[in-house]
N, C-alpha and C positions, 0 to 999 in steps of 0.2 A: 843407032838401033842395034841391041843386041842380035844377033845370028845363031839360031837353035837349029844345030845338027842332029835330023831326025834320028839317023844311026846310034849316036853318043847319047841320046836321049832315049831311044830303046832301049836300050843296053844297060841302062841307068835304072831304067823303071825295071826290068826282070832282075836287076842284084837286089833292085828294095823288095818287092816281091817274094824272090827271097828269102830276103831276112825275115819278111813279115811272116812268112810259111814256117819257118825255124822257129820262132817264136809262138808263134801260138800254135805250133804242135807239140810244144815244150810245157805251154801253160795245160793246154787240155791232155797232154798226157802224163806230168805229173798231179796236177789238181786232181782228176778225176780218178787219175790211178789211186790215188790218196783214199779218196772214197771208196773205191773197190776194195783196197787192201783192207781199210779197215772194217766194210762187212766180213771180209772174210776171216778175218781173224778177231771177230768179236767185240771191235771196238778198240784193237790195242793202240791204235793212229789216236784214237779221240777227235773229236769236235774240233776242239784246239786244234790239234795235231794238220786236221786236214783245214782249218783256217789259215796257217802260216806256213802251211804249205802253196796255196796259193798265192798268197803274197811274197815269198822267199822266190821262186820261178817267176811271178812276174819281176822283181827288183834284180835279179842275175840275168832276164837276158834284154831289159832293159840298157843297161850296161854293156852288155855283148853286141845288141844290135842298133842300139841308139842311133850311132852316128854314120850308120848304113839308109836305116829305113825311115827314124822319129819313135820305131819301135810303138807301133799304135796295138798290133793283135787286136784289132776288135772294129767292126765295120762301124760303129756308133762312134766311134773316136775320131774314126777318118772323117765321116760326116762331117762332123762339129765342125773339125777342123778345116774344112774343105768350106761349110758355111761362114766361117772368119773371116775368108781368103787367106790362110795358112796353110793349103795345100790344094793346087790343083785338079779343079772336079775331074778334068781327060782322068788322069791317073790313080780317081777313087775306084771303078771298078776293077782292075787289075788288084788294089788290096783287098778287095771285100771277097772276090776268089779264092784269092792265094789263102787269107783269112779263112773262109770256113772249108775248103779244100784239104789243109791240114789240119783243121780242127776234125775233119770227117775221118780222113787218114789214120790221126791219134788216134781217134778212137776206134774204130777198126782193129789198130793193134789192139789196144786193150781186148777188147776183144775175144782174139786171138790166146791171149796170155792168160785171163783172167775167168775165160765165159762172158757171162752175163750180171754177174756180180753188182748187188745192185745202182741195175738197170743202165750200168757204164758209165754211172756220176750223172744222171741226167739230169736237169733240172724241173721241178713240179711244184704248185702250187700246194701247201701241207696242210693251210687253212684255206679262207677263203678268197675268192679270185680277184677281190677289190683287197685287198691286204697286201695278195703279192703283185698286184699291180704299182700298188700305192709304196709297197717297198721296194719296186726292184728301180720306179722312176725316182725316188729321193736319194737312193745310193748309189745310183748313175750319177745325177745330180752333183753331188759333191765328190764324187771321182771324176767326173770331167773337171769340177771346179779346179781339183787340185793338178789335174794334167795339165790345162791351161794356162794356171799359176807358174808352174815348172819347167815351163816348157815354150812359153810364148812371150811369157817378161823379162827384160834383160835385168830388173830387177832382182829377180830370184836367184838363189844360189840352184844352177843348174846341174851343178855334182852331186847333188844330192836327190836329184830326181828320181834315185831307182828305189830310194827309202822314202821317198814319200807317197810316192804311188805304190811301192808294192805296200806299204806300213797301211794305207787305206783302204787297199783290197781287203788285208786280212783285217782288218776291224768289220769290214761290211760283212763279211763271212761268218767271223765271230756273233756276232749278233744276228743277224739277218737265214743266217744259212737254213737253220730247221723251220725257217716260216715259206720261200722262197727261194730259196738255194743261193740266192744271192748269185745271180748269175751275172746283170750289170751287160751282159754279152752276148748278142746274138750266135757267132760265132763257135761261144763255150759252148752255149746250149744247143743248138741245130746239131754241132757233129755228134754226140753221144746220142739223139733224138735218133736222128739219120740212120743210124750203125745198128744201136737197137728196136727201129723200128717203130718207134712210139712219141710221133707228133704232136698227141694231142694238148693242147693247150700251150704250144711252143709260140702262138702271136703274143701273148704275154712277153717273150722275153725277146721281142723286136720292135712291138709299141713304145715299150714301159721305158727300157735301155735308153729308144731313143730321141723319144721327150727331155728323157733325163738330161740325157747329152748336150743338147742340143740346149737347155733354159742354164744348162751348170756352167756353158762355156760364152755364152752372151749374157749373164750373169755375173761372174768374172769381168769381162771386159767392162761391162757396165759400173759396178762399185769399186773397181779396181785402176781406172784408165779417165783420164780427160780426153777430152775431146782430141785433145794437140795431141798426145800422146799414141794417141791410133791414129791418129794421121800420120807422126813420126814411127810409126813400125814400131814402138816401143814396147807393148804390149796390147 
């Protein structure tokens, strides 16, 4: 029987914690910053601009914090993963904190720096409320799928993890953003809600994410895995 030193295992969980606070105060203060700047200067970020912006921040600290934390930034990912059994439940709370902790923090600074600028990137439904429901759970959906892929099968080329998950962000964004903001993320969306004060319609983007999540990642395992296979850890 293995022997888990509670100490070393604290200690262990506040460095992921950590990192997960690093990161997704990285994601929501560049992405949103993205959106600030470019009301404030009229557009000159562009759509695009603040699309691959999101996805370039999540693919650099994917990289940076990968092999600290799993690098998840997003309490729907821990879920998923934690519903696998690829990540112990004890230690989903501790993320989902640190997660929107610093997402509230980021944006705060912004804040700070920017005003109010619209509305601190916050996310809002631009049509209607079955539209961005119906889009923010389908491009959960296939952003978990592809976390999962990348992340959980020794199959996958795992070097390449930070281009495929940030390359999926910014495609969701791309498309998705002016209908839905393409948030995917409780975490994104709560801290600029939080900061600036304007909740409403923010269960959208804790439902939707994490239905998504949660069908994209047993989904995955399902057309992806035999039976032996997840029995062998394999994916």
């Amino acid at each position: 029987m293995t022997h888990h030193d509670p100490v070393i295992e604290r200690n262990s969980l506040w460095r992921e914690i950590g990192a997960e606070a690093v990161g997704t105060f990285a994601l929501v203060f560049a992405g949103c910053g993205a959106v600030m700047v470019n009301d404030i200067t009229g557009g000159r970020v562009t759509h695009a601009g603040v699309a691959m912006t999101f996805g370039l921040v999540i693919m650099v600290m994917i990289y940076a914090t990968g092999h600290i934390s799993g690098a998840h930034f997003n309490p729907v990912v821990t879920v998923a993963f934690a519903s696998l059994g690829r990540f112990p439940w004890r230690r989903v709370p501790g993320y989902v904190v640190g997660q929107v902790g610093a997402a509230l923090f980021a944006a705060l600074m912004l804040r700070m720096i920017f005003g109010t600028a619209a509305h601190l990137g916050a996310t809002h439904p631009s049509g209607t409320l079955s539209a961005s429901i119906g889009l923010e759970t389908v491009l959960t959906f296939f952003l978990m799928f592809v976390i999962t892929a990348v992340a959980t099968d020794a199959r996958a080329q795992g070097s390449m993890a930070g281009v495929a998950i940030g390359g999926t962000v910014a495609l969701a964004a791309l498309f998705g953003g002016p209908i839905s903001g393409a948030s995917m993320n409780p975490a994104r969306s709560l801290g600029p809600a939080l900061a600036g004060g304007g909740l409403a319609d923010q269960w959208i983007y804790l439902i939707a994410p994490l239905a998504g999540a949660l069908m994209g990642a047993f989904c995955y395992r399902l057309i992806c895995c035999s039976a032996d296979e997840r029995r062998g850890g394999h994916c």
